[in-house]
C-alpha positions, -999 to 999 in steps of 0.1 A, spaced: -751 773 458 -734 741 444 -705 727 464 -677 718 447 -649 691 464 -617 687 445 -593 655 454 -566 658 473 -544 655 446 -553 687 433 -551 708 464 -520 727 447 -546 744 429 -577 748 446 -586 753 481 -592 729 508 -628 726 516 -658 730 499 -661 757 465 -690 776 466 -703 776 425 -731 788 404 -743 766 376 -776 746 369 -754 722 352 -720 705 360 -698 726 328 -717 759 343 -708 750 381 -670 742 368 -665 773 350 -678 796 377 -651 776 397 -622 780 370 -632 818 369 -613 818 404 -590 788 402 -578 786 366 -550 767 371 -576 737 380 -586 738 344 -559 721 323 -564 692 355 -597 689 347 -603 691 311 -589 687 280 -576 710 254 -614 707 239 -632 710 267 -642 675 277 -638 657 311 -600 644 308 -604 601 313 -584 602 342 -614 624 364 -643 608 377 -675 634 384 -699 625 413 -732 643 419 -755 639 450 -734 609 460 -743 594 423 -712 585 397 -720 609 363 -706 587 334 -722 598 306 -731 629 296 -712 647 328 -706 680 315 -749 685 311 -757 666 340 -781 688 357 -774 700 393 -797 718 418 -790 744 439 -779 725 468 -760 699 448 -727 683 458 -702 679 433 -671 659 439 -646 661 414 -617 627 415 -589 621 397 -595 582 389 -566 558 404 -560 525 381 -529 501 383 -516 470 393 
């Protein structure tokens, strides 16, 4: 199974720890997720269904840029999922 890590900042609406998921790619791991939490949904994406600019994905350690939703995951896959900080 896929382990999913949420930021801090969104602890109000997922769990603590680690989310078990199901998903050979990152949109299938997320909406096996959202199927329990969907409250993490509107934090996560946007109203058509595309990474919101403030979230940075990681996989395996790696930064997904382009492409996120698709990016392929394997069964043992970590996937971290950040809201991006910026200011000044």
């Amino acid at each position: 199974m896929v382990q999913v890590h949420f930021t801090s900042h969104l602890r109000h609406v997922v769990p603590t720890g680690a989310i078990e998921a199901r998903g050979g790619n990152v949109a299938e791991a997320l909406c096996d997720v959202f199927a329990r939490y969907p409250a993490a949904r509107g934090y996560v994406l946007d109203d058509q269904d595309r990474i919101r600019l403030h979230i940075a994905v990681f996989v395996d350690g790696i930064h997904v840029r382009s492409g996120v939703l698709a990016h392929p995951l394997n069964s043992d896959s970590e996937l971290y999922v950040m809201q991006a900080l910026s200011g000044g």
